[in-house]
N, C-alpha and C positions, 0 to 999 in steps of 0.2 A: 585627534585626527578624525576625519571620517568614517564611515563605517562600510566597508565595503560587502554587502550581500554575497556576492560570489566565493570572496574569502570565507565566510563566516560560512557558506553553505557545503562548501569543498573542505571545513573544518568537522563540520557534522557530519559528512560523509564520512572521514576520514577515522574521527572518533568510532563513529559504527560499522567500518572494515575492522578496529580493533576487537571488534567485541564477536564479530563473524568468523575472526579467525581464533580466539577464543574458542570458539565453538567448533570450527572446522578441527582444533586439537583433540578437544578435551570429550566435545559430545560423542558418544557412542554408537551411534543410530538408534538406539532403544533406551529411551530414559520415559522418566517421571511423565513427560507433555504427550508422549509417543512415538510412532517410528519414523523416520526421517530419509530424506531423501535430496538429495544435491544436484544442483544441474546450473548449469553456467550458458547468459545470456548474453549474446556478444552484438553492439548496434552499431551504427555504425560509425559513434563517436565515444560507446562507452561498452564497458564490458563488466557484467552485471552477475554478482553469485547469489542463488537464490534457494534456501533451503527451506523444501515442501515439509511441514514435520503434520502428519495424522493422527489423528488425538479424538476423543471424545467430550471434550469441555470446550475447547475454542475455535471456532468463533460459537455463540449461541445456538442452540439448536431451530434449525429452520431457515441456516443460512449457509454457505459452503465454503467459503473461506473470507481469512481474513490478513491481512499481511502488517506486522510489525516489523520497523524495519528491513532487514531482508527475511527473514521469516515468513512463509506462509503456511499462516495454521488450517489445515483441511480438516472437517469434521467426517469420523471415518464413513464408511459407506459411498461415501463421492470420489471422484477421480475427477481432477484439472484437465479443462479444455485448453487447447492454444489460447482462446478466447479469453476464459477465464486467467490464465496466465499473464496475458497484457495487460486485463483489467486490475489485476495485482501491482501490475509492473507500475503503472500508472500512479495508482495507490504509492506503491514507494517515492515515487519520481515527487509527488504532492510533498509526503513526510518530510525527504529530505529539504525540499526548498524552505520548508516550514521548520525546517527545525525539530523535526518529530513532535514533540509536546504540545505545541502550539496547536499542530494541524488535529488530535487527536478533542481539546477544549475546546476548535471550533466547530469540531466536526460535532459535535457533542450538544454545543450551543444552538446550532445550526437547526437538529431532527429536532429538537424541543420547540423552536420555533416554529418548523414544518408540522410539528405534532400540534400545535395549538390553533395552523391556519386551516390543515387540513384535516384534524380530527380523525387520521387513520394512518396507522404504525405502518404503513409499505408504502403509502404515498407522500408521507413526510420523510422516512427514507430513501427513495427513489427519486427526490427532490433537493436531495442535500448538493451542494455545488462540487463537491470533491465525485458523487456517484455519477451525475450526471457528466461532466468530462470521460468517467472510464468507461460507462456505460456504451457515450456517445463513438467512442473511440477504439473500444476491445476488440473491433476486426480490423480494424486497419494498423497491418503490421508492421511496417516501417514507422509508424506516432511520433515514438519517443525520438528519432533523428529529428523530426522537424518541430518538436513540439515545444513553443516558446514558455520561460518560468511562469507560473504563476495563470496558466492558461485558466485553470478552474474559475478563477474572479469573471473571468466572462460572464459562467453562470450567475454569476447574482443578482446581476441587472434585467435576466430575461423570464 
């Protein structure tokens, strides 16, 4: 049969609610990663759980967060802006349509290539086409209602 993208992305979702709720059992607020924090995002076509957890190893130091699936790792000393929040939210919205894996080797492929055109670690990252959508988008708070799949491909052509 065909391959239906929607199906297949609403499977990935689906797969990583199991593993959210998993977590929403089992995690304690204080483990191994850090301390944690829950909070639930409701748009206006989707309703979104996102747990903030504070750690000192993820994401690298010298950046403030970073979101695995619904996950967002805060490195301590920082507190999440609304701002930062969508730019996250974004970040998932990317993952999921990707397939998680996928978005994480291109994202990867991506700086390395910005890293070789533009010979500088912040402007090969601030170049990558998944940042610049969140970047472009992290105040405008309604995004993710109107925001069609796969918007980031935009960037790559500009």
């Amino acid at each position: 049969g065909t391959l239906d993208v929607g199906s297949l992305v609403e499977h990935t979702q689906t797969w990583a609610l199991h593993i959210v709720f998993f977590f929403i059992i089992f995690y304690p607020g204080v483990g191994v990663l850090g301390t944690s924090e829950r909070y639930y995002i409701v748009t206006q076509n989707k309703f979104l759980l996102m747990i903030q957890i504070h750690n000192d190893f993820i994401p690298f130091r010298g950046y403030k967060a970073m979101t695995l699936l619904c996950f967002i790792f805060v490195r301590n000393g920082f507190e999440l802006s609304d701002e930062d929040i969508r730019h996250e939210l974004i970040h998932w919205e990317q993952q999921s349509e990707m397939l998680i894996l996928p978005f994480f080797l291109w994202y990867l492929v991506e700086f390395i290539i910005n890293l070789f055109k533009y010979n500088d670690w912040n402007k090969a990252y601030r170049n990558i086409s998944f940042e610049r959508e969140a970047y472009d988008f992290e105040k405008e708070k309604d995004y993710l209602a109107f925001r069609k799949r796969f918007a980031w491909f935009n960037y790559l052509r500009k």
